[in-house]
C-alpha positions in Angstrom: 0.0 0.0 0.0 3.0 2.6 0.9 4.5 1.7 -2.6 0.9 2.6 -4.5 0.8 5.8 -2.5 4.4 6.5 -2.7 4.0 5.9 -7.1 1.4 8.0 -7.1 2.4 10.8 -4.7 -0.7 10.7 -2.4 0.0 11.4 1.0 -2.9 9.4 2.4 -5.8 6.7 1.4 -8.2 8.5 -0.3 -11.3 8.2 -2.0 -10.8 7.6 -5.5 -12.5 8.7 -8.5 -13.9 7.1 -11.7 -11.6 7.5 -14.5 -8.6 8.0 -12.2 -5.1 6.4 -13.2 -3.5 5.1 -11.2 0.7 3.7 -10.9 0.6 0.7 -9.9 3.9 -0.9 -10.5 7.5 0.8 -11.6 9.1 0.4 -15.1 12.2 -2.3 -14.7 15.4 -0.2 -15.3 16.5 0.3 -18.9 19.2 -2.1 -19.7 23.0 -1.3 -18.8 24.0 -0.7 -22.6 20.9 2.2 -23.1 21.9 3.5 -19.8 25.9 4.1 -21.2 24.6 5.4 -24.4 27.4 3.1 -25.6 26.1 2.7 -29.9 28.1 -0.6 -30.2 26.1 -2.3 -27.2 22.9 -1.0 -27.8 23.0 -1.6 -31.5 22.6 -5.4 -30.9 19.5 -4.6 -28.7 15.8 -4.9 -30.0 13.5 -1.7 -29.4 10.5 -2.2 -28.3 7.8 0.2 -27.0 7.0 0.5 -23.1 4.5 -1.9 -22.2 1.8 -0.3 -20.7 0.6 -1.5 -17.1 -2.9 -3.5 -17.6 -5.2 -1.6 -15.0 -8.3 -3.3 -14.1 -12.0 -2.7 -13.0 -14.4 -4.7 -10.9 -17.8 -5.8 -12.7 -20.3 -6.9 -10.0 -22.9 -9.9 -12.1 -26.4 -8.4 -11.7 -29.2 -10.8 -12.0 -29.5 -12.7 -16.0 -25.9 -11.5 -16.8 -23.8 -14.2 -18.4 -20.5 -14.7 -19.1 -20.9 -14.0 -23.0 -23.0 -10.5 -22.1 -20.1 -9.6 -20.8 -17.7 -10.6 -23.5 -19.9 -8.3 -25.3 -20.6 -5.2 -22.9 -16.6 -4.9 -22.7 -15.6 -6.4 -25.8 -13.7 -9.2 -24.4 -13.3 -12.9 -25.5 -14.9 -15.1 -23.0 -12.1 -17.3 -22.7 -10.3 -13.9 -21.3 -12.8 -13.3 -19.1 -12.5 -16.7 -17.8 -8.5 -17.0 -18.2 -8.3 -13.5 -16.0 -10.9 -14.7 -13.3 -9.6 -18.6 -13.0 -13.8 -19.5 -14.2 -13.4 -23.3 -15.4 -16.7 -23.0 -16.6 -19.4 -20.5 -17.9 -21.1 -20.1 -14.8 -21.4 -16.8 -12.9 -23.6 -15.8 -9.8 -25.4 -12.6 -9.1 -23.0 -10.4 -7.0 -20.3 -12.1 -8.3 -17.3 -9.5 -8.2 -15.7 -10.0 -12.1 -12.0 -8.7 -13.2 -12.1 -6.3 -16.4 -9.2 -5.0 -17.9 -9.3 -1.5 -19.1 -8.5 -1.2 -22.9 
């Protein structure tokens, strides 16, 4: 919890608000040839783009909702939405709290 507040230079738990983004994890280090600046090192080395953190939302199942309404409401797969909430089947309950990456 210190680190989250810390990342994000909030001094205390606060209430957050929708749409609010969040830090949740730091960038691993740039690797010791980009950090030299050295060309012959870092001219062997593949660039790739930062990979952005996934940041998630909570989906709480309201009575009739399935698994493939929701595939459909946040334009998921429904073997994500199973994959990222460990479902072995299709089965959800009402008040079920569901894992949905933001895109």
């Amino acid at each position: 919890m210190k680190e989250l507040l810390a990342l994000n230079n909030l001094q205390k738990l606060v209430t957050l608000s929708i749409g609010q983004k969040l830090i949740v994890k730091k960038q691993p280090p740039a690797t010791k040839a980009l950090q030299t600046g050295n060309p012959a090192q870092s001219a062997n080395l593949e660039r790739k783009e930062p990979e952005q953190a996934t940041t998630y939302r909570s989906h709480i199942v309201a009575p009739g909702e399935t698994v493939f309404r929701l595939s459909q409401i946040y334009q998921l797969s429904i073997e994500e939405i199973q994959k990222l909430n460990k479902l072995s089947d299709f089965i959800i309950k009402t008040g079920q709290n569901i894992k949905i990456p933001h895109k």
